[in-house]
DRENDO-325108 format. One record per residue: residue in one letter; x, y, z of N, C-alpha, C in turn. Coordinates in steps of 0.1 Angstrom, whole numbers, padded with zeros to 4 digits, always signed. Layout:
BEGIN
aXYZXYZXYZ...
This chain:
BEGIN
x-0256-1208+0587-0246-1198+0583-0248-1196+0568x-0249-1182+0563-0250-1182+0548-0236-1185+0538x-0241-1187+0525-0227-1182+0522-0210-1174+0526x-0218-1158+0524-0210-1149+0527-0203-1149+0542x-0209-1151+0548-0205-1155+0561-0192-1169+0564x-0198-1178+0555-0192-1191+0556-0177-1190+0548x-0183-1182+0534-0168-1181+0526-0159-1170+0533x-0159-1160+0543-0150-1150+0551-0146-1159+0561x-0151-1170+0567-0146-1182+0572-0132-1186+0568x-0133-1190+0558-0126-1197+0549-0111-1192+0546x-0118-1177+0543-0108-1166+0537-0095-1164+0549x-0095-1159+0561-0092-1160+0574-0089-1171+0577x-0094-1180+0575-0083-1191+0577-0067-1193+0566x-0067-1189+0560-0059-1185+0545-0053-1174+0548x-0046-1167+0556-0047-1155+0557-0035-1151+0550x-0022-1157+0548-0011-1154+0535-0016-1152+0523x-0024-1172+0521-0029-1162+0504-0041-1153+0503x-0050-1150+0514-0061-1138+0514-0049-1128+0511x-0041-1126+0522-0031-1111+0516-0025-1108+0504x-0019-1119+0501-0010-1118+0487-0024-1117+0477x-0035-1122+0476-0045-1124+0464-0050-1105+0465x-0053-1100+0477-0058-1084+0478-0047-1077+0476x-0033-1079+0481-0020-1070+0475-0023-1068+0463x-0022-1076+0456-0019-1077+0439-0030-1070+0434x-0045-1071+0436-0056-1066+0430-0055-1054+0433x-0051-1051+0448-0051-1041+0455-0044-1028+0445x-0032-1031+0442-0020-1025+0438-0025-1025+0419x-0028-1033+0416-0036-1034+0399-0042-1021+0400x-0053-1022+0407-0063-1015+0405-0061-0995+0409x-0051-0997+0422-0044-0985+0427-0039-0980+0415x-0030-0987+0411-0022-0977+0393-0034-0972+0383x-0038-0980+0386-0047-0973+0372-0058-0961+0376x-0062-0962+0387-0073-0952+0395-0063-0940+0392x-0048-0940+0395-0041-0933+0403-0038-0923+0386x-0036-0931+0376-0030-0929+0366-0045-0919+0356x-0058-0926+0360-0070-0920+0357-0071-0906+0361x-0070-0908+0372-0070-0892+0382-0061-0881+0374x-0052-0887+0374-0036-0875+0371-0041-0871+0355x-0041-0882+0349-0044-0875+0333-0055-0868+0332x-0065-0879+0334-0079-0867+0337-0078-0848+0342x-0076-0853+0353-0074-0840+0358-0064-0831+0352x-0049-0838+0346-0042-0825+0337-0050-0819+0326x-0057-0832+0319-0062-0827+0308-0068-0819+0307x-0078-0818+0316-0088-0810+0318-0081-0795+0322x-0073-0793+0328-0066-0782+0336-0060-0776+0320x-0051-0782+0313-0043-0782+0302-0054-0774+0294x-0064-0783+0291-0075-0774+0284-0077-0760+0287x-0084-0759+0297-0089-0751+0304-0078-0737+0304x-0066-0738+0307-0060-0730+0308-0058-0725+0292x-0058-0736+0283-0052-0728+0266-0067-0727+0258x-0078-0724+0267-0091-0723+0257-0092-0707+0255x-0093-0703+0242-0097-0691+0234-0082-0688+0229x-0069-0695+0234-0056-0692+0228-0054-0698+0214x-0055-0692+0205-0053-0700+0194-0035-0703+0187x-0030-0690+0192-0014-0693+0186-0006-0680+0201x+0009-0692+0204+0015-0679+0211+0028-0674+0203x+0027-0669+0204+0041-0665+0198+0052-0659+0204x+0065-0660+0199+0076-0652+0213+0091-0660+0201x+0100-0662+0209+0108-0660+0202+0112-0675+0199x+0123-0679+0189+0129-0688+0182+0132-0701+0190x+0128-0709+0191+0129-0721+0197+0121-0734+0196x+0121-0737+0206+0109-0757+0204+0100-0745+0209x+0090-0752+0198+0073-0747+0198+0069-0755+0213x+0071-0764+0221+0067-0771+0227+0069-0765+0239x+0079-0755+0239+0091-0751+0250+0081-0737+0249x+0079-0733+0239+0073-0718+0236+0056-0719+0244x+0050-0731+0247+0036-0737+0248+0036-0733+0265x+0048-0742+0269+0049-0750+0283+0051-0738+0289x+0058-0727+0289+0062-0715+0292+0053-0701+0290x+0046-0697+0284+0036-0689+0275+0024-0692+0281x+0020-0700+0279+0005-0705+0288+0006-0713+0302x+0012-0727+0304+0011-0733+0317+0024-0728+0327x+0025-0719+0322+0040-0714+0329+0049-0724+0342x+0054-0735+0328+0059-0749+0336+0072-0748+0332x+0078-0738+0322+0090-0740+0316+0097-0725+0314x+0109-0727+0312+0115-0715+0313+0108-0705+0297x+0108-0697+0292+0106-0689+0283+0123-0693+0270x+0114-0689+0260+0130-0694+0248+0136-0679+0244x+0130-0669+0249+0134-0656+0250+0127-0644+0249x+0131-0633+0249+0122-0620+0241+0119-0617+0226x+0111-0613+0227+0106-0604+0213+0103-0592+0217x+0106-0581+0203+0108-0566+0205+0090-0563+0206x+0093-0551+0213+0079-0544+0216+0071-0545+0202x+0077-0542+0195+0074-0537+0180+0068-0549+0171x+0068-0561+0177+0066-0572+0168+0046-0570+0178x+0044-0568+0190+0035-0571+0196+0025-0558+0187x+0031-0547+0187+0022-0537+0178+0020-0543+0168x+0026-0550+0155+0025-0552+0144+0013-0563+0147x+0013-0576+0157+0003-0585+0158-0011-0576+0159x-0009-0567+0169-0019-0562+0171-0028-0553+0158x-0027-0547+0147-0029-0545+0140-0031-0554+0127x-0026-0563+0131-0026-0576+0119-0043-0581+0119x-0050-0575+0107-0066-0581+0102-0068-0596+0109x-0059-0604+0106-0065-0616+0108-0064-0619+0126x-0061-0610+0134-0058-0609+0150-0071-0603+0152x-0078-0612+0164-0085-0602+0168-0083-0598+0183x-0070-0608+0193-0068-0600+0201-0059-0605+0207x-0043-0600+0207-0033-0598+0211-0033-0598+0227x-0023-0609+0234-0020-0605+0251-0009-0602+0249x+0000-0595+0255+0014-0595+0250+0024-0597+0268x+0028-0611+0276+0030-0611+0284+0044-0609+0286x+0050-0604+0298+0065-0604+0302+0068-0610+0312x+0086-0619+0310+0080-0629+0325+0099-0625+0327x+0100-0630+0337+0115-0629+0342+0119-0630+0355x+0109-0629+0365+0111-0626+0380+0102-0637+0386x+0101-0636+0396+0093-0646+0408+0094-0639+0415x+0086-0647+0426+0087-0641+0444+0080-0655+0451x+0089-0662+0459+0089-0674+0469+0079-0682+0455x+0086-0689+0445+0085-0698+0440+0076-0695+0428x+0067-0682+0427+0056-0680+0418+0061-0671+0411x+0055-0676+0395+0061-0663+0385+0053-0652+0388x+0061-0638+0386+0057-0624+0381+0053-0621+0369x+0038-0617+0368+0037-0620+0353+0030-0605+0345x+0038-0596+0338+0034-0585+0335+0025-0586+0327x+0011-0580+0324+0002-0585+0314-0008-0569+0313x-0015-0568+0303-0028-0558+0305-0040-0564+0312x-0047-0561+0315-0060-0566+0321-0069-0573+0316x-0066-0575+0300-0071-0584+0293-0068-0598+0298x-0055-0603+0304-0050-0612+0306-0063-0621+0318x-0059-0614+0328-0073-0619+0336-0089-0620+0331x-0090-0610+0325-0100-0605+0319-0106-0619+0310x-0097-0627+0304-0100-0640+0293-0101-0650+0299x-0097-0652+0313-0100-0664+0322-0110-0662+0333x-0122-0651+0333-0133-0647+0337-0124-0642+0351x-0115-0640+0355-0111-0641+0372-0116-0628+0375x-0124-0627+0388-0128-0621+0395-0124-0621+0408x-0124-0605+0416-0117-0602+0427-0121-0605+0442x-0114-0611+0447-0118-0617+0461-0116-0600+0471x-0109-0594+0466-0108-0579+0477-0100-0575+0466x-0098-0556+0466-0089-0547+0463-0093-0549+0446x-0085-0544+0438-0085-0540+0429-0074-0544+0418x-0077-0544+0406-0063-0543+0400-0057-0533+0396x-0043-0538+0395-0032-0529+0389-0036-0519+0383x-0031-0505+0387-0037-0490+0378-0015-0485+0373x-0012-0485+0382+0001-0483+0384+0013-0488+0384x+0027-0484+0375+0038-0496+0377+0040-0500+0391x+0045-0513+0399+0050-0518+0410+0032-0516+0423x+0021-0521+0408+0014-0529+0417+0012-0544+0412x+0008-0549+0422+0003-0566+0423-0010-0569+0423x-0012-0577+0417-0030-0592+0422-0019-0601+0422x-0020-0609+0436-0021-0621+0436-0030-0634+0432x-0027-0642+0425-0038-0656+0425-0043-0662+0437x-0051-0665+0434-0053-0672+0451-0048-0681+0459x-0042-0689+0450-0031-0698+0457-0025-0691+0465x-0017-0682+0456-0006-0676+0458-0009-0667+0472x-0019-0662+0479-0022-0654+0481-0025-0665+0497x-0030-0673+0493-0034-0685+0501-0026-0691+0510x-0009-0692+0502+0001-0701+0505+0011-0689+0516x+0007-0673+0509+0022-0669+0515+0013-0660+0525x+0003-0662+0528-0007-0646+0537-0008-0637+0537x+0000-0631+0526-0002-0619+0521-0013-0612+0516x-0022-0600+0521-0033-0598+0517-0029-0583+0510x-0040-0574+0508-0046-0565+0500-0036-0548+0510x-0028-0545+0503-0017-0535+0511-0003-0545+0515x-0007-0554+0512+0012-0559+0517+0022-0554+0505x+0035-0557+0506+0048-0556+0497+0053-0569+0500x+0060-0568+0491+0070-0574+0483+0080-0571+0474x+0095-0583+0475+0102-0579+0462+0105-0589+0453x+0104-0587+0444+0106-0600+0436+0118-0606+0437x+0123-0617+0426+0139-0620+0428+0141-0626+0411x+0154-0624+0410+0156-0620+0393+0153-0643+0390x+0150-0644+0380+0148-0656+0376+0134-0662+0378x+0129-0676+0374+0118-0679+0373+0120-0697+0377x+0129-0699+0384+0131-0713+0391+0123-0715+0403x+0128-0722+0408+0118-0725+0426+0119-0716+0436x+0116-0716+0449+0116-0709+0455+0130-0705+0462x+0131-0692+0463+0153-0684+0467+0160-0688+0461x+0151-0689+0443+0166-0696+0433+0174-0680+0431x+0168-0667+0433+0175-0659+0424+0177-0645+0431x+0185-0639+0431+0189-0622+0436+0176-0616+0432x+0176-0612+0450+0159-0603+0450+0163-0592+0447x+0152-0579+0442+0149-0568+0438+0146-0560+0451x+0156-0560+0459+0149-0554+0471+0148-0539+0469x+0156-0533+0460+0150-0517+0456+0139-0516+0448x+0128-0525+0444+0116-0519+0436+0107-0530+0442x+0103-0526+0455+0092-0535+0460+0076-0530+0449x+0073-0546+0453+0057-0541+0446+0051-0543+0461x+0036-0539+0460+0026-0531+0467+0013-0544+0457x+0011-0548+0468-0003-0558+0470-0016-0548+0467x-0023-0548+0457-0032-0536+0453-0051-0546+0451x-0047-0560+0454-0058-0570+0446-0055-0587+0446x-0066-0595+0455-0067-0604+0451-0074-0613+0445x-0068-0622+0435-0082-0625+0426-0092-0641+0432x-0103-0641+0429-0110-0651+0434-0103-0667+0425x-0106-0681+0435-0101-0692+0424-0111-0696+0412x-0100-0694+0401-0106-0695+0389-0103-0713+0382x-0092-0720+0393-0090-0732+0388-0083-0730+0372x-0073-0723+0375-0065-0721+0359-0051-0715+0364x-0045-0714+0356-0031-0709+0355-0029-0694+0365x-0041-0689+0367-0039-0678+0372-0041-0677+0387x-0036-0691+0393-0043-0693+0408-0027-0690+0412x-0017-0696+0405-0005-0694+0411+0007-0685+0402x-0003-0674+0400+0006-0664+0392+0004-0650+0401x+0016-0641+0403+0018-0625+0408+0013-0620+0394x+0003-0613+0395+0002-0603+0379+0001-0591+0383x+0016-0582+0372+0018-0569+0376+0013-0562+0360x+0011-0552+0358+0017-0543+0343+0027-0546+0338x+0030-0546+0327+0041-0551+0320+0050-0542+0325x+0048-0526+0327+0056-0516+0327+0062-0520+0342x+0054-0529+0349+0066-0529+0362+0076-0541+0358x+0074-0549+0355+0088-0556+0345+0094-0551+0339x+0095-0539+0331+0107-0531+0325+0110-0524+0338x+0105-0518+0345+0108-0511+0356+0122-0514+0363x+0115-0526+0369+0124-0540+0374+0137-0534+0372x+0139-0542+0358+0151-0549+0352+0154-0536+0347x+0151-0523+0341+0154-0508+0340+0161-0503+0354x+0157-0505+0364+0163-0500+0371+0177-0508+0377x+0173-0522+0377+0185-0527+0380+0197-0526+0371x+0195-0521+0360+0208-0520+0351+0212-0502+0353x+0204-0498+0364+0209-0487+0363+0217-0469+0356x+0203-0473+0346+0209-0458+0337+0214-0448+0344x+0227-0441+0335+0232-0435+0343+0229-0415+0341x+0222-0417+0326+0213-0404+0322+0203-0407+0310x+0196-0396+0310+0186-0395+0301+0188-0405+0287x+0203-0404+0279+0202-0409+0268+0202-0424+0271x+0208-0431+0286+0206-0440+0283+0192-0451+0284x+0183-0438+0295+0171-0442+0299+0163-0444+0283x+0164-0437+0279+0159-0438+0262+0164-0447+0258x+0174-0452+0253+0180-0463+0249+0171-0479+0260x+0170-0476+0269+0164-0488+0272+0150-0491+0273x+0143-0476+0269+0134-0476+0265+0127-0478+0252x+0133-0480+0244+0134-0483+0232+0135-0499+0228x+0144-0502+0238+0153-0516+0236+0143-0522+0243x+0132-0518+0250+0119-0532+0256+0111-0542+0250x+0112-0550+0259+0110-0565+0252+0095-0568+0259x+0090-0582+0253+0080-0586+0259+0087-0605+0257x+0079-0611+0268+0084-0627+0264+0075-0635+0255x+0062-0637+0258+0053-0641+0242+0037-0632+0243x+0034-0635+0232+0024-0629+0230+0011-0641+0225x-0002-0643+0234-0013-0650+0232-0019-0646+0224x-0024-0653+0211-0033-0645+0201-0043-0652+0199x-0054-0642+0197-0067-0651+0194-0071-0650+0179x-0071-0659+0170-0081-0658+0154-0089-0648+0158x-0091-0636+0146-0105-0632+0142-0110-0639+0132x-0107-0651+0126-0114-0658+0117-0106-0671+0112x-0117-0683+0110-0110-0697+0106-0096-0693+0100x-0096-0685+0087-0088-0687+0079-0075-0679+0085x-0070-0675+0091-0064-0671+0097-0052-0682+0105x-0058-0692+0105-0049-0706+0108-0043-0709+0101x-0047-0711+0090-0045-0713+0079-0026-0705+0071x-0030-0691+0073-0021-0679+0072-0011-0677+0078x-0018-0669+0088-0011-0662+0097+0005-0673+0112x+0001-0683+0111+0014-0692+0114+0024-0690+0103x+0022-0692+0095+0032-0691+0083+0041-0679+0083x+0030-0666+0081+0035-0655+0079+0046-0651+0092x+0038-0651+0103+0049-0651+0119+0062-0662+0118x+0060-0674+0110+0073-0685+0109+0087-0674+0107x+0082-0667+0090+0093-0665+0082+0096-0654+0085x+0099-0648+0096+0104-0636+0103+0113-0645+0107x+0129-0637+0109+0138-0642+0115+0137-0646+0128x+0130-0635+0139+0131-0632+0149+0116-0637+0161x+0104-0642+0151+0095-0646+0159+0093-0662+0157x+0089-0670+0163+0085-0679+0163+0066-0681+0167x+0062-0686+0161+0044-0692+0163+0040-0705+0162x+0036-0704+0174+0032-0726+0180+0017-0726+0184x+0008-0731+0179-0003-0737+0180-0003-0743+0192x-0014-0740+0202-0015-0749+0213-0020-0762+0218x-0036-0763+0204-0033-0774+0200-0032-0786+0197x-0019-0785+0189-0010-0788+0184+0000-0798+0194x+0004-0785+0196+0013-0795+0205+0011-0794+0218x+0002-0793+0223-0009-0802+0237-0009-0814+0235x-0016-0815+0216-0017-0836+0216-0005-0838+0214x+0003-0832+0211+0020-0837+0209+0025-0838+0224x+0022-0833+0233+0027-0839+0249+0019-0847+0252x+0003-0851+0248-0003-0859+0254+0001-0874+0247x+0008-0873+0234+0012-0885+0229+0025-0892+0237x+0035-0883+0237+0046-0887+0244+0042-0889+0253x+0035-0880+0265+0032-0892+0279+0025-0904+0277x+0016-0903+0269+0009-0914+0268+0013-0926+0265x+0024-0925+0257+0030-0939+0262+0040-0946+0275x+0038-0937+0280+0048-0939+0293+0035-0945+0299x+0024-0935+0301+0007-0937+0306+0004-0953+0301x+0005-0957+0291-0001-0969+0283+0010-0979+0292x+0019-0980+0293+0033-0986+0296+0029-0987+0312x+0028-0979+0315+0018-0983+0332+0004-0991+0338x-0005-0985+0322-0015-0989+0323-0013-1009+0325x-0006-1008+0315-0002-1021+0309+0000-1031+0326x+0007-1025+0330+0017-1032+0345+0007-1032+0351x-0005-1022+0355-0016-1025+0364-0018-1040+0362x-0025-1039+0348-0036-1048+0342-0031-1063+0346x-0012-1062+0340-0008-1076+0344-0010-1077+0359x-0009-1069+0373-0009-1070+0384-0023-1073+0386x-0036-1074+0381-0047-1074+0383-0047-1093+0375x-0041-1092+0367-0045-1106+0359-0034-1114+0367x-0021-1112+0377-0016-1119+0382-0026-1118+0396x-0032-1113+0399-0040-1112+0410-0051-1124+0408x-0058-1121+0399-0069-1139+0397-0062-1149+0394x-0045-1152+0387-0040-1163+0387-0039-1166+0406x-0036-1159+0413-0035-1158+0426-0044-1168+0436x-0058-1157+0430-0072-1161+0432-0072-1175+0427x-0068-1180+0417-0074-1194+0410-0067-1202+0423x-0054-1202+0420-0044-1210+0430-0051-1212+0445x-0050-1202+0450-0055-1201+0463-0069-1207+0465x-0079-1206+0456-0091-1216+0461-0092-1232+0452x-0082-1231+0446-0077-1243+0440-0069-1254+0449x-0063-1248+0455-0059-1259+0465-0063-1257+0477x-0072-1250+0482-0081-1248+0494-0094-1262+0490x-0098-1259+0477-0104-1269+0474-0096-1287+0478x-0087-1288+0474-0081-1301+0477-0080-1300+0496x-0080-1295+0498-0081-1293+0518-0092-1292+0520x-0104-1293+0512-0119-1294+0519-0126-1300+0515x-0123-1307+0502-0129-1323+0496-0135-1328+0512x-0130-1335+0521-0142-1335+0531-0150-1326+0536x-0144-1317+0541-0158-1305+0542-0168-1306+0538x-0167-1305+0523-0176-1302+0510-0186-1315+0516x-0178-1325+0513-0188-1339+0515-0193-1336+0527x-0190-1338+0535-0200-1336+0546-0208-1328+0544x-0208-1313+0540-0219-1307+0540-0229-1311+0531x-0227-1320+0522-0237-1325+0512-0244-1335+0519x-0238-1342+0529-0241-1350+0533-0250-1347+0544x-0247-1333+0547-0260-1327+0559-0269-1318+0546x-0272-1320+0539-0284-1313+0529-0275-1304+0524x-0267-1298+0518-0262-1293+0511-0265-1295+0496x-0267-1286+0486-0271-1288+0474-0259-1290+0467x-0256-1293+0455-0245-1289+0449-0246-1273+0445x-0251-1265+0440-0256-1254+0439-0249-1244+0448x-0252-1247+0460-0246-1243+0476-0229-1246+0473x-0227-1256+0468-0214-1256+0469-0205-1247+0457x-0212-1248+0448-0209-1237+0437-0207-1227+0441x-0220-1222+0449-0220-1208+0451-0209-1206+0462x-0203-1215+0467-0194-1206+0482-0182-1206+0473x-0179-1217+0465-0167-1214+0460-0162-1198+0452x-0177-1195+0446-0178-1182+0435-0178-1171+0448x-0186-1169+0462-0185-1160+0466-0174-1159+0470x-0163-1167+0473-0149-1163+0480-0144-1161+0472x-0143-1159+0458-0134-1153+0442-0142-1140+0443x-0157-1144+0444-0164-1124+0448-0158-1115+0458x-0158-1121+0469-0153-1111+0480-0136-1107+0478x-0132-1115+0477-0112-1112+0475-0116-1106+0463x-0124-1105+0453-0119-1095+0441-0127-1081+0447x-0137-1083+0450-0144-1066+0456-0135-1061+0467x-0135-1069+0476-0126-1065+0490-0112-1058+0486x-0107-1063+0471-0091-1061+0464-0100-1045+0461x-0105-1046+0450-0113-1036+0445-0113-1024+0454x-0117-1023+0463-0127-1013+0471-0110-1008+0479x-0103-1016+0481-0091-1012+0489-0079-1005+0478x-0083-1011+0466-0073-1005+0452-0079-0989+0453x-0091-0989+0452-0100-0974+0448-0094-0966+0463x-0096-0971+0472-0092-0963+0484-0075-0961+0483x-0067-0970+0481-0052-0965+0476-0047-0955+0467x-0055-0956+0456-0054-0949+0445-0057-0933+0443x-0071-0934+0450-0072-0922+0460-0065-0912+0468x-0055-0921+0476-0045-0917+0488-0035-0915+0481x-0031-0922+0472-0016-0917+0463-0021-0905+0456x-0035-0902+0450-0035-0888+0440-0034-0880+0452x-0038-0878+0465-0041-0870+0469-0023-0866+0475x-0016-0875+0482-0002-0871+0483+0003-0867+0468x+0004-0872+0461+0011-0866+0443+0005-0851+0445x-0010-0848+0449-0014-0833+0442-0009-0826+0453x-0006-0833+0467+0004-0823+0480+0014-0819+0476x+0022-0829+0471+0037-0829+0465+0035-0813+0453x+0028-0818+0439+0030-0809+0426+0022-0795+0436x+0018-0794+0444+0012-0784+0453+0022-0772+0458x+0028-0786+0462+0042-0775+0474+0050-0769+0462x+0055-0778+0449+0063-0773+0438+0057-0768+0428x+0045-0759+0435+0039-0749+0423+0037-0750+0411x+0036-0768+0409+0027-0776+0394+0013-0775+0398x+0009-0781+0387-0007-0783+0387-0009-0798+0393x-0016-0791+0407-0030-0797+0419-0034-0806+0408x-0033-0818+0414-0036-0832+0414-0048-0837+0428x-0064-0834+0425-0072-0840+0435-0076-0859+0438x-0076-0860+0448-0079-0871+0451-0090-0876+0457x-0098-0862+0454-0113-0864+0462-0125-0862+0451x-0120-0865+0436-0127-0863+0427-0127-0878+0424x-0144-0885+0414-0149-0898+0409-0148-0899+0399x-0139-0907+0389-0146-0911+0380-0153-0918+0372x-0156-0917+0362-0169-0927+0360-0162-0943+0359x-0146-0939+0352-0139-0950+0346-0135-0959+0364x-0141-0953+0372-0134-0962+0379-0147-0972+0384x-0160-0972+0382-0171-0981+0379-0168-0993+0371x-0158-0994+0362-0153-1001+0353-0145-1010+0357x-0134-1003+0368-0126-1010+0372-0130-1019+0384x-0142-1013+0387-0149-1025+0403-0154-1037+0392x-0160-1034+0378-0168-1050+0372-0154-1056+0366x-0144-1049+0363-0131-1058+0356-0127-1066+0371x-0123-1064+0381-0123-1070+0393-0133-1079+0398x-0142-1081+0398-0150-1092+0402-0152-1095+0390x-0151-1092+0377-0147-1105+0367-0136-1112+0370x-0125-1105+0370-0117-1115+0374-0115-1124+0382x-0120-1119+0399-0124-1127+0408-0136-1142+0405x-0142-1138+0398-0153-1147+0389-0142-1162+0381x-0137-1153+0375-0134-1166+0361-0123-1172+0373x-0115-1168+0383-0105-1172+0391-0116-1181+0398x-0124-1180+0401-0136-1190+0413-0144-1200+0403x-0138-1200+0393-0151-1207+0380-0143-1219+0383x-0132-1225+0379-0128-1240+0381-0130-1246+0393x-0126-1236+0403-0126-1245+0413-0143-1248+0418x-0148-1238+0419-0158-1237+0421-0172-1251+0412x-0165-1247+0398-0172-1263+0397-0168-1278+0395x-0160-1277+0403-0148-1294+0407-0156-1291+0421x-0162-1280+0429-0164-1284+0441-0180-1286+0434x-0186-1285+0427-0202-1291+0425-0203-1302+0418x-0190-1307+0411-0189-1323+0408-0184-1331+0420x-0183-1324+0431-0178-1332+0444-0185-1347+0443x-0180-1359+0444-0186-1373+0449-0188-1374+0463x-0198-1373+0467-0200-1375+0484-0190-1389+0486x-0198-1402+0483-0196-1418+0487-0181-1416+0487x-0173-1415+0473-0163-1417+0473-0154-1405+0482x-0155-1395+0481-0149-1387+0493-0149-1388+0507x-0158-1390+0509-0160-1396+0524-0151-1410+0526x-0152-1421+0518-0148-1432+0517-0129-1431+0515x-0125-1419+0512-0109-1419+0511-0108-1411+0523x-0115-1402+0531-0116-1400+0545-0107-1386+0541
């Protein structure tokens, strides 16, 4: 019988502290895979969606609030800004290219998002069928979006006033939009966005307020808003500037993305660090575990041990069975943590899925978790080191001799 064979013997006979020693490693190792996955992948996503955005701007509030809203469209918007402020960016030298979006509506959980064709146009998205928007009260769907509700290329819809979850708000059942385009997945913010023309967002909310003649249609034509505007530098120095200058307007506010991207990654991060933390003790109470459990298995095999020395057993042999049963409960922990950790990202990214956050995969590797299989059979290691060599100082004569 080899080793490996002999120490799964052993293990099985033990089968409380086999469980409790793989729970613990099990569950160590699960948080931190689980907690790898999620940041990883926001980060990445976070990026991805604010690359070539250098400042957004929109109206008076937390810059953070103006970020979350404006680009990952996770948060409500801090208000409007006048048409007139989006012309002035747009002519401003140091701009070299103005998005100017409007947001206010939904339809079954996804925002409506009025934009020029630039908007898609800076996240490379390309069209799975139909075309885009030429006309007010047409649509492209994202592909999620497109994905989730089966709506294809000629369907309608009507929006519903607000930008909460899904049947938070009074639908627009008098200005259906008209399905004109869907876009291919681009893995960005625009998988779970409706994008119309801006002009069908004033439309919207123009009609629902109901002018009742010409002067007032003018008047609300006049009175149009936009909710922020994406700007891109035409030049370093422009960083430098042009925040400042957008500050000291009463009425606009300008937030660096980022900026305060590492300003949210700080704050979670210690919530992140604070978990990390709890793994690691679960993983180091996992080889106190390990020590215990073949620590006093050892005192229950003091004859064993002798006998087998006594049928040709090396000390060496005995070393080694003690170290592979601290090997196998730390890999066997290991390999069952990685497989948990796995299964939790993949339920979390179902979950942020259904509630129209950012897809969390559980079928993605990474490198950091190679790291976490050698911290595990280190630990299983240094847990197998005492006992393991109290069983190669074994005394045959006198062991045998106390029976």
């Amino acid at each position: 019988m080899n080793l490996a064979s002999l120490s799964a013997s052993y293990l099985r006979a033990r089968p409380l502290n086999t469980v409790l020693s793989l729970g613990l490693l099990a569950l160590g190792v699960a948080t931190i895979v689980l907690l790898v996955l999620v940041v990883s992948q926001l980060e990445e996503r976070m990026h991805r969606d604010a690359r070539g955005i250098d400042l957004v701007v929109g109206a008076k509030g937390s810059p953070m609030q103006l970020i979350l809203s404006g680009i990952y469209h996770v948060d409500a918007p801090t208000g409007n800004i006048p048409l007139s402020s989006v012309e002035m960016l747009s002519r401003n030298k140091m701009v070299k290219r103005a998005i100017p979006l409007a947001l206010g509506d939904s339809w079954r959980g996804y925002r409506i998002v009025g934009a020029p064709h630039a908007y898609p146009q800076h996240y490379d998205a390309t069209l799975a069928g139909g075309r885009l928007w030429e006309k007010p009260m047409e649509a492209v769907l994202g592909a999620e979006v497109a994905a989730r509700t089966g709506v294809a290329v000629g369907g309608t819809f009507a929006g519903a006033h607000g930008i909460g979850t899904e049947g938070g708000g009074e639908e627009h059942a008098e200005s259906p939009y008209t399905v004109v385009g869907v876009l291919n997945r681009t893995d960005s913010v625009l998988d779970r966005m409706v994008l119309t023309g801006i002009e069908s967002v004033w439309r919207v909310h123009e009609h629902a307020q109901g002018p009742e003649d010409e002067a007032d249609r003018k008047a609300l034509e006049e009175a149009r808003e936009v909710t922020v505007v994406l700007v891109q530098y035409a030049s370093p120095l422009a960083a430098a500037t042009l925040p400042r200058q957008i500050n000291a307007q009463s009425e606009l506010q300008a937030a660096s993305p980022a900026y305060e991207t590492a300003r949210l990654f700080r704050i979670v991060g210690v919530g992140v660090e604070a978990l990390r933390a709890f793994a690691l003790v679960l993983i180091v109470a996992a080889g106190l575990s390990v020590f215990i459990a073949l620590y006093n298995a050892l005192e229950e095999r003091r004859y064993d041990l002798a006998v087998m020395r006594t049928l040709g057993a090396s000390r060496g042999k005995l070393f080694g069975l003690l170290m592979t049963e601290g090997v196998v409960l730390s890999l066997l922990g290991a390999v069952l943590g990685l497989a948990l950790g796995h299964l939790l990202a993949s339920a979390l990214g179902g979950w942020l899925e259904a509630e129209h956050y950012y897809a969390v995969s559980g079928l993605q590797w990474r490198p950091e978790e190679l790291w976490l299989i050698a911290v595990a059979l280190g630990v299983g290691m240094l847990a197998a080191l005492l006992p393991a060599w109290r069983a190669y100082r074994t005394e045959v004569s006198r062991t045998l001799a106390r029976g």
